[in-house]
ZAVOFI-944243 format. One record per residue: residue in three letters; x, y, z of N, C-alpha, C in turn. Coordinates in pm, 1 decimal, m for minus. Each point is the difference from the previous one (the first is absolute). Example, Ala and Ser with C-alpha at 12.3 -4.5 7.8 and 13.67 -1.06 7.14 Angstrom:
2
[ALA [1319.0 m569.0 780.0] [m89.0 119.0 0.0] [90.0 120.0 0.0]]
[SER [m35.0 105.0 m72.0] [82.0 119.0 6.0] [m77.0 109.0 73.0]]
***
This chain:
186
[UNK [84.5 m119.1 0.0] [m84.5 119.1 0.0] [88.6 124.7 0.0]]
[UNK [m34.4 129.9 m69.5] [81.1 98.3 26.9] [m50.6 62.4 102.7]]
[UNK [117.5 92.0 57.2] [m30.3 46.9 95.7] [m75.7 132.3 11.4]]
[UNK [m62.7 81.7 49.4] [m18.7 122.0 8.8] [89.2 117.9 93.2]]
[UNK [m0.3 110.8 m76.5] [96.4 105.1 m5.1] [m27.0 30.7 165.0]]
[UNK [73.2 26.0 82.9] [m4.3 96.1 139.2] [91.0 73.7 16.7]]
[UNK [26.2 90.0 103.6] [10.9 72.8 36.4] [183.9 m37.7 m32.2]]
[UNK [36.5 m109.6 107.3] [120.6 m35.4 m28.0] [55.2 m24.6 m73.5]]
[UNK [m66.6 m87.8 m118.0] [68.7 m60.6 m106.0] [m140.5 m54.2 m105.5]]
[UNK [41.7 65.0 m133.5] [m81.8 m24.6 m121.4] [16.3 m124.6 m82.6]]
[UNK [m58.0 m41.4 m4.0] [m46.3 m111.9 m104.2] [164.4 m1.9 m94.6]]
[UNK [25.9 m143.5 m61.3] [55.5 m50.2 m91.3] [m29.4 46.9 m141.0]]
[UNK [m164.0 9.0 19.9] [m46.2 39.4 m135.9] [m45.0 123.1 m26.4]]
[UNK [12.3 65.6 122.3] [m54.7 168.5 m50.4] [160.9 56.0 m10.2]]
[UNK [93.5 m80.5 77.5] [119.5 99.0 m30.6] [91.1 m57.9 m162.3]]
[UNK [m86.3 m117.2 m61.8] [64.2 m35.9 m127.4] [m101.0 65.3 m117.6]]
[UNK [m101.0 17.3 20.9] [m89.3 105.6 m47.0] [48.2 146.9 m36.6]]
[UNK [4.3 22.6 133.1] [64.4 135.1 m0.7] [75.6 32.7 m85.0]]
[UNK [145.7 m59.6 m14.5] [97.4 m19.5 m19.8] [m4.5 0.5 m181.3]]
[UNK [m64.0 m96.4 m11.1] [8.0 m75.5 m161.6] [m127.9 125.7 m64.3]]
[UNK [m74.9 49.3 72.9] [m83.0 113.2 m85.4] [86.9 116.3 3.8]]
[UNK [63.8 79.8 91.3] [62.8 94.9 53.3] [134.6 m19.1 m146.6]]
[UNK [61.1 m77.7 54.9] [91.5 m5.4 m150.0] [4.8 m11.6 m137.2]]
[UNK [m114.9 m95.1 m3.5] [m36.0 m34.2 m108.2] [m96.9 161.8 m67.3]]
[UNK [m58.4 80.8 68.4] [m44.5 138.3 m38.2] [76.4 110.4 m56.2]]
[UNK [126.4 11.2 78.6] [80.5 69.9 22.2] [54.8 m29.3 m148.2]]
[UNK [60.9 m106.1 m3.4] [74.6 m61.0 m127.1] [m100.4 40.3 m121.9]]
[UNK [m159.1 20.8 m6.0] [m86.8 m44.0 m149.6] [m13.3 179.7 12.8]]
[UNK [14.7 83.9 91.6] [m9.1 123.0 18.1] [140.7 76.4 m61.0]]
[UNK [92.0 m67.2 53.4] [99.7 85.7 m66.4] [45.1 m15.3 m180.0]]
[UNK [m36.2 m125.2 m3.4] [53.5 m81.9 m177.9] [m123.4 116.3 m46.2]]
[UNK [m160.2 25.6 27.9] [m131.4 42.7 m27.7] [99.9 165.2 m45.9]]
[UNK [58.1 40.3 140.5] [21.6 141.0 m52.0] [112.8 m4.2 m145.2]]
[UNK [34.2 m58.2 51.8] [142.7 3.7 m113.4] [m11.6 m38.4 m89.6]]
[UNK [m95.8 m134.2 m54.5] [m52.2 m52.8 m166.6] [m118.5 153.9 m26.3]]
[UNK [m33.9 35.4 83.4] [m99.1 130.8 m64.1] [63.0 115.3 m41.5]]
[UNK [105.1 33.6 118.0] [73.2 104.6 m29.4] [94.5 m20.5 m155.9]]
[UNK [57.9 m109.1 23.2] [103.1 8.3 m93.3] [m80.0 m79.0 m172.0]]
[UNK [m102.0 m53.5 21.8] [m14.3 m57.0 m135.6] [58.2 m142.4 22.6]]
[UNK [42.2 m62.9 91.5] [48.9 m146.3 m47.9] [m145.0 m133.3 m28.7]]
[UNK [m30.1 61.0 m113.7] [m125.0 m103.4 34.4] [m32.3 m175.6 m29.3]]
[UNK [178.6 m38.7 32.6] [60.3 m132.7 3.6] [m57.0 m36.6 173.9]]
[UNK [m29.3 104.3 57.5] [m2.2 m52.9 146.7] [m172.0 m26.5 23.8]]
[UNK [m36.2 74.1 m62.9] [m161.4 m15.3 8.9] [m47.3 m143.0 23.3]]
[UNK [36.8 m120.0 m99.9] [m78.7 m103.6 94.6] [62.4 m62.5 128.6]]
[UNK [135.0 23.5 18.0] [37.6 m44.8 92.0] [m71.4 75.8 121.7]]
[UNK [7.7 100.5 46.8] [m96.2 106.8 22.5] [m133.8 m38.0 44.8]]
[UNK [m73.6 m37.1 m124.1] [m153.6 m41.4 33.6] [2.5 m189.2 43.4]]
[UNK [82.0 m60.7 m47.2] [14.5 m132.8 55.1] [m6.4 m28.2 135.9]]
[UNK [103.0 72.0 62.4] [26.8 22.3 135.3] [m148.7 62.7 65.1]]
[UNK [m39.4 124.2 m55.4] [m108.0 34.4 42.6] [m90.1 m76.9 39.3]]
[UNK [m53.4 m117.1 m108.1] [m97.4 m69.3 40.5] [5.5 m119.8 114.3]]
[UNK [143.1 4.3 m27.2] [34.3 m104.4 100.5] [5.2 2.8 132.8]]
[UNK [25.7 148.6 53.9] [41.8 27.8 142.7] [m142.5 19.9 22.1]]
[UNK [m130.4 82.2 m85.7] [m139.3 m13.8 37.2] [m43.9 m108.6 39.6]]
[UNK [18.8 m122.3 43.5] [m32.9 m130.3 2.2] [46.5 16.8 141.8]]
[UNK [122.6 25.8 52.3] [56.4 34.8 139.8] [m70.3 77.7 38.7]]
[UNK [m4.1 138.9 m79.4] [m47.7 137.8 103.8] [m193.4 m74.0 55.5]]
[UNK [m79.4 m57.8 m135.5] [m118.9 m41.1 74.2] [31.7 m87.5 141.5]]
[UNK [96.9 m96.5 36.6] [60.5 m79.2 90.4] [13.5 85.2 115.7]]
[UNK [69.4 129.4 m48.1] [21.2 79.9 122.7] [m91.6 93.2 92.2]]
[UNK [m105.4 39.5 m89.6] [m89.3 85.1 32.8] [m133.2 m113.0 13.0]]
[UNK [11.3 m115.1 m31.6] [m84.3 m88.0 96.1] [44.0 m24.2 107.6]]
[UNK [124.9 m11.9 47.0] [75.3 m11.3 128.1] [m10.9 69.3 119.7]]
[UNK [m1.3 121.6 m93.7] [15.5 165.2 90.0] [m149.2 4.6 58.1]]
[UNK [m80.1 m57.0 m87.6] [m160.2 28.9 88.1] [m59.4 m142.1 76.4]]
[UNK [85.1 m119.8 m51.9] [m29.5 m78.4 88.3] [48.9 m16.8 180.9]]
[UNK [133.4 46.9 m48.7] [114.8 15.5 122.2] [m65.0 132.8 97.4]]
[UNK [m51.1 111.3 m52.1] [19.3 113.7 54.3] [133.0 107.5 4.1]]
[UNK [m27.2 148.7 m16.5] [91.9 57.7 14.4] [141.7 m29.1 92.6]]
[UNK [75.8 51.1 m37.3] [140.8 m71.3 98.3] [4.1 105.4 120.8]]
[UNK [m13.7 m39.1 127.9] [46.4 109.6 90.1] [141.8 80.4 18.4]]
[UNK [m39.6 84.9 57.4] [158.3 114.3 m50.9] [33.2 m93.9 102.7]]
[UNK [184.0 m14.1 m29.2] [67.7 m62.2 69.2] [71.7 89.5 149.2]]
[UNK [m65.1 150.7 m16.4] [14.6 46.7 123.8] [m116.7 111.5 m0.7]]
[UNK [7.7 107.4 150.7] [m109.3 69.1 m8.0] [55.9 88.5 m96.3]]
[UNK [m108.4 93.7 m84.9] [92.3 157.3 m94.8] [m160.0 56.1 49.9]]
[UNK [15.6 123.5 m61.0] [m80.0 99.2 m15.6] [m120.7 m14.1 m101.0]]
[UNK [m79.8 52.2 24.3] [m124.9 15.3 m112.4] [8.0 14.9 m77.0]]
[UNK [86.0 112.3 m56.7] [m3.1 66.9 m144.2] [108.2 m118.4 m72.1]]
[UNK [109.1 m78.2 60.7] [85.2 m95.2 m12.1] [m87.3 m140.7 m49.4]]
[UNK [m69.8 m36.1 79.2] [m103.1 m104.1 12.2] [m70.1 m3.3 m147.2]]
[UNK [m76.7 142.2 m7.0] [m111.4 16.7 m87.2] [63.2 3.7 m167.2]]
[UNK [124.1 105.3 33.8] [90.7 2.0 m125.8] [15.6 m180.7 m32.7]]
[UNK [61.9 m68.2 61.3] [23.1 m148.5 27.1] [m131.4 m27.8 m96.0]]
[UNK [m107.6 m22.8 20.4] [m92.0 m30.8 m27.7] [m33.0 5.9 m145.1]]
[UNK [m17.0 126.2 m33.0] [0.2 68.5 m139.5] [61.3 m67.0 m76.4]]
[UNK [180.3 35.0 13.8] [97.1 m75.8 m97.6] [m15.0 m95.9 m2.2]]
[UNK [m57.3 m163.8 122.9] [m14.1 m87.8 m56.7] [m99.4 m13.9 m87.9]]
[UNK [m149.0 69.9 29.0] [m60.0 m3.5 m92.4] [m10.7 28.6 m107.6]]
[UNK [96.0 125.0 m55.9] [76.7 m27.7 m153.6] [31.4 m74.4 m58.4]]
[UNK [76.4 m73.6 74.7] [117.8 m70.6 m88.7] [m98.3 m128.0 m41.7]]
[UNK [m84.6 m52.8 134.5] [m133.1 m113.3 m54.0] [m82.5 62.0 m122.0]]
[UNK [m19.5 75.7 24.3] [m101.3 50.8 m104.7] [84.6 19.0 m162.2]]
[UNK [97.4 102.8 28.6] [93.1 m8.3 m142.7] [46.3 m118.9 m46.5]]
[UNK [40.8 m105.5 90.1] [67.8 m141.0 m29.4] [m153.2 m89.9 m93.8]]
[UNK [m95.5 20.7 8.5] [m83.4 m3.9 m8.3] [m25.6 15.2 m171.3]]
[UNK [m35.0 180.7 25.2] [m57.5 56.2 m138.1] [109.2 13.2 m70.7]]
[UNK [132.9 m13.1 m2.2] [145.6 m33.9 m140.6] [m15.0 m90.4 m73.1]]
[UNK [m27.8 m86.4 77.1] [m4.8 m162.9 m125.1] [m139.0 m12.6 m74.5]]
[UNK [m78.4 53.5 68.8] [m201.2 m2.1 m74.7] [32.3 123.9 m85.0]]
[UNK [35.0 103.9 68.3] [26.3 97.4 m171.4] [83.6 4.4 m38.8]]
[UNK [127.3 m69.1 m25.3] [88.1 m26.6 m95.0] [m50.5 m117.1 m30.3]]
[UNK [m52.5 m112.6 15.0] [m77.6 m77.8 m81.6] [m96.6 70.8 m91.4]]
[UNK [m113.9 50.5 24.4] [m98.5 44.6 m15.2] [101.2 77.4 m147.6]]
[UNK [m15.8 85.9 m13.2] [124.2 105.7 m27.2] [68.2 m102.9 m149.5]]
[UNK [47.0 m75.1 52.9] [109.9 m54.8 m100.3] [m134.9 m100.0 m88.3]]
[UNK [m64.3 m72.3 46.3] [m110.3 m72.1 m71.1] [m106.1 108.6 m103.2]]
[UNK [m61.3 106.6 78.3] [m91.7 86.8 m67.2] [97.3 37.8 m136.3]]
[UNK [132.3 66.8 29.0] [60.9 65.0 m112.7] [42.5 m60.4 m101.4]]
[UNK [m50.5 m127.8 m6.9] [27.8 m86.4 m93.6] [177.3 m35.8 9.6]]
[UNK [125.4 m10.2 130.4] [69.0 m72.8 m31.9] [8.6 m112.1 105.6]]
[UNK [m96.0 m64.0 31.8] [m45.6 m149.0 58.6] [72.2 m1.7 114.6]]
[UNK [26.9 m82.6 104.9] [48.3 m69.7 69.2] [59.9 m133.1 m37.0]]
[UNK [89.3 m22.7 46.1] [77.5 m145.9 13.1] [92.3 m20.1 131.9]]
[UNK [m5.7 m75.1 50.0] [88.6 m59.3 80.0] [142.8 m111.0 m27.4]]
[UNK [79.0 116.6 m35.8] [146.1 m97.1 m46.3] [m4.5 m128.9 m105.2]]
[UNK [m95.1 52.4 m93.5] [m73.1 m19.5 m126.6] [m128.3 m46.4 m15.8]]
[UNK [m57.7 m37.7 149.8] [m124.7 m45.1 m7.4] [m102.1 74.7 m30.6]]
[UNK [m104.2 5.3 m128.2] [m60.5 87.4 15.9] [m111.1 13.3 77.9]]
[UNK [m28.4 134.9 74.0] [m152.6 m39.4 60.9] [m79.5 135.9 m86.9]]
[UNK [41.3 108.5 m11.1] [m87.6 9.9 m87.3] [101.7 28.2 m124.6]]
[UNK [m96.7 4.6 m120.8] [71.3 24.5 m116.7] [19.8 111.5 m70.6]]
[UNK [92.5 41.4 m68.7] [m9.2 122.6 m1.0] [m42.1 39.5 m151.3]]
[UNK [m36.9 90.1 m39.0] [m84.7 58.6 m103.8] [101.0 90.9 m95.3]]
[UNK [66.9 m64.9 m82.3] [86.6 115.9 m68.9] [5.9 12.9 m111.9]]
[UNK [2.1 115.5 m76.6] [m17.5 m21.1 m147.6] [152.1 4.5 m65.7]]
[UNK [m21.0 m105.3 m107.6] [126.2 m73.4 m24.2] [24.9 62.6 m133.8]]
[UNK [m46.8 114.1 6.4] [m6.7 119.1 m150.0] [88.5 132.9 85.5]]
[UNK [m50.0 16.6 67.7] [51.4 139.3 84.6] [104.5 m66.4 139.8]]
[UNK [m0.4 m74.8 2.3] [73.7 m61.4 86.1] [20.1 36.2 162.5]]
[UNK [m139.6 27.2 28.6] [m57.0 97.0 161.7] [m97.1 m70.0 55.2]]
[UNK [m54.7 m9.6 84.5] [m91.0 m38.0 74.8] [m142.7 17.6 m23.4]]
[UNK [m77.6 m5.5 m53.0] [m150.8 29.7 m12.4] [m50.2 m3.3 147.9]]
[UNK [m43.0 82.1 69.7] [m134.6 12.4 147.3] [m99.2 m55.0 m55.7]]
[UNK [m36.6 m99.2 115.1] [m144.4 m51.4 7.7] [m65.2 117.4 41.3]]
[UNK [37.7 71.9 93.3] [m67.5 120.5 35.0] [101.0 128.8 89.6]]
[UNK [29.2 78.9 m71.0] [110.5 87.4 9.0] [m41.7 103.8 92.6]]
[UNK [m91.6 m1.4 12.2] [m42.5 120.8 113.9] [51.8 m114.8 160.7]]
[UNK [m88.5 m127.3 m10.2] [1.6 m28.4 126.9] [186.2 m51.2 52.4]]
[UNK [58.2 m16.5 m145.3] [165.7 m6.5 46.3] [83.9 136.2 22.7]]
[UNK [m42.9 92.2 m76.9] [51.2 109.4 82.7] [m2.6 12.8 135.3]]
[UNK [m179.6 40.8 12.8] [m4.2 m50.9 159.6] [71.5 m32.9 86.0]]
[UNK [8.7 m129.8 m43.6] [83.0 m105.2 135.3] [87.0 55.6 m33.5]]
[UNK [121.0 m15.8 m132.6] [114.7 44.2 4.2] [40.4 134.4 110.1]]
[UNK [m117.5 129.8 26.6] [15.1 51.1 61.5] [9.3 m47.8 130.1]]
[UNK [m108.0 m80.3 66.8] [m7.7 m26.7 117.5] [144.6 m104.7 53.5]]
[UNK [74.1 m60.0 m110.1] [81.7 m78.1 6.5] [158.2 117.5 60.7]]
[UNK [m1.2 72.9 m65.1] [90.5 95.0 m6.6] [m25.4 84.2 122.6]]
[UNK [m113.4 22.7 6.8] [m39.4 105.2 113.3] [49.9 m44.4 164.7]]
[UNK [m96.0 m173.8 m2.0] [25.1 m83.4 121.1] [146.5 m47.4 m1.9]]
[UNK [81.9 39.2 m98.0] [131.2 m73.1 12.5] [72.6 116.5 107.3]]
[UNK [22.1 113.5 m25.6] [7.5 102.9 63.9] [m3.4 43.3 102.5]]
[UNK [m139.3 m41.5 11.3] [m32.6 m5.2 130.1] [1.2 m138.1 142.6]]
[UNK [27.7 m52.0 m89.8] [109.1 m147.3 59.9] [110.2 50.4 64.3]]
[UNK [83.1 34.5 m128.4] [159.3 27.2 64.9] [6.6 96.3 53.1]]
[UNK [m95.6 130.7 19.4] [48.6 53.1 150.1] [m77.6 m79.4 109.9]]
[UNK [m99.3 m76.6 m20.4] [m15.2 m78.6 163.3] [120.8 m91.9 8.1]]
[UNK [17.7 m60.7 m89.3] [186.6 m57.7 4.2] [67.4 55.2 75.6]]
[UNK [32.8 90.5 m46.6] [107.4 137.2 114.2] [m16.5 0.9 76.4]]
[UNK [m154.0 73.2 55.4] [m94.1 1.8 143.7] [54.1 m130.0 43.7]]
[UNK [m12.9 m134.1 m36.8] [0.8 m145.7 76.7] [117.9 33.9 28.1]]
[UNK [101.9 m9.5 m110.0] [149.2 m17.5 59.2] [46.1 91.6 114.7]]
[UNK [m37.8 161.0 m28.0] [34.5 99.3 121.0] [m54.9 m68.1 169.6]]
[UNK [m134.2 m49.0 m25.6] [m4.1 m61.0 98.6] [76.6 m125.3 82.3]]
[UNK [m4.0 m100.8 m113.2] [68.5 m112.1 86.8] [129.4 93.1 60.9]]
[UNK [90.7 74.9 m101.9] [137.3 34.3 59.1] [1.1 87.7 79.9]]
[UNK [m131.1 80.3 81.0] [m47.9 82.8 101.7] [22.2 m76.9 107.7]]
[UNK [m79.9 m124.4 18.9] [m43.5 m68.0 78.0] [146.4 m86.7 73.8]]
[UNK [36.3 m13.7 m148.3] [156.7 m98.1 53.2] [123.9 64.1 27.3]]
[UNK [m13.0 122.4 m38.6] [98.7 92.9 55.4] [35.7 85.7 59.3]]
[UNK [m118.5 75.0 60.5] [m85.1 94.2 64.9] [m23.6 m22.7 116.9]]
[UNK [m119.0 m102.8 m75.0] [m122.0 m39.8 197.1] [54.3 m116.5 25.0]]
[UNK [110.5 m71.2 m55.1] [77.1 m100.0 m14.6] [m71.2 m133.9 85.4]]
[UNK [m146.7 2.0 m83.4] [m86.2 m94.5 41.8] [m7.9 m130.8 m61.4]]
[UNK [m75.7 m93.2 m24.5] [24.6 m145.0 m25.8] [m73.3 m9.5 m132.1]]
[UNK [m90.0 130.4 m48.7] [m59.3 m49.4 m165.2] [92.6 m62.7 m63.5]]
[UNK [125.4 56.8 m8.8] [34.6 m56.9 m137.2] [83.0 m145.1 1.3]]
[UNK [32.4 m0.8 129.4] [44.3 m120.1 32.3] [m119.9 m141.8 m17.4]]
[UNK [m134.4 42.1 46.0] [m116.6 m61.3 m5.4] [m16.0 m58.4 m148.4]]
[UNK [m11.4 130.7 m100.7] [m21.1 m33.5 m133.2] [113.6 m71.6 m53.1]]
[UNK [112.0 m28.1 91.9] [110.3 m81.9 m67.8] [m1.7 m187.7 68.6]]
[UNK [m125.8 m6.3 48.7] [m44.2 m122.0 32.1] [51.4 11.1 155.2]]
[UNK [63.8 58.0 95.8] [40.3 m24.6 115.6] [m107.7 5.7 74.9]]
[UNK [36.3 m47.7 118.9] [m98.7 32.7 142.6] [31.8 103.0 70.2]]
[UNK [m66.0 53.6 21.6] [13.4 168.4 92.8] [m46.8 m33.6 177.4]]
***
């Protein structure tokens, strides 16, 4: 049976959760800025492959997170500390969330499909005259594309927010979070 998260010491599986979404984000966030910024659009399915794949985890995790219950702060802080706490996690669930449904969404509507490390799941729509993508429906991939771009953004500063915190906590209030999230007992 797994265990459930306390006070002292968190779960096996919320801290490999953690861990394998937390990195695995970080990593599809930064390749995301840099195949957009720069044009490499050799990285794109690797990119969306991964995407679909870590969504399969992140549903794992955010069934976890509401089966388990919130994690208690590993010491007392302040309200505005607490509540801030609160927020950013609820970003990062929520953005971890809406990246992979609208960059799916997004990449399927605009007619250049999905695949998973060649598998296709959806197919993509391209005209083999103009050599571009045909949209199934170009309004609703803009869209997402926006919301994809928008929530990415707003990811990586709760990223920041997360990280400023753990290294607050562990260097600062030189309390046991981050030791906790590194599987120890507090």
């Amino acid at each position: 049976m797994i265990n459930k998260d306390t006070k002292q010491k968190l779960s096996g599986l919320t801290v490999l959760l953690h861990w394998v979404v937390g990195l695995v984000i970080i990593t599809l966030a930064v390749i995301g800025v840099y195949m957009s910024e720069n044009e490499v659009f050799a990285l794109y399915p690797i990119h969306k492959s991964i995407g679909v794949l870590i969504f399969a985890v992140i549903v794992i995790r955010v069934y976890w997170r509401f089966v388990n219950g919130w994690l208690q702060p590993a010491a007392n802080y302040t309200k505005i500390e607490y509540n801030l706490s609160k927020i950013v996690h609820w970003v990062l669930i929520v953005a971890t969330i809406v990246m992979p449904i609208s960059g799916f969404i997004m990449s399927g509507a605009g007619g250049y499909g999905v695949s998973v490390f060649g598998l296709e799941i959806v197919a993509a729509n391209f005209d083999p005259v103009a050599k571009k993508a045909i949209a199934h429906n170009a309004a609703f991939a803009s869209f997402m594309g926006s919301t994809h771009v928008n929530a990415g953004w707003i990811m990586i500063v709760a990223i920041f927010l997360h990280l400023a915190g753990a290294i607050k906590h562990h260097f600062i209030d030189k309390d046991s979070t981050l030791k906790r999230m590194l599987g120890k007992k507090i």
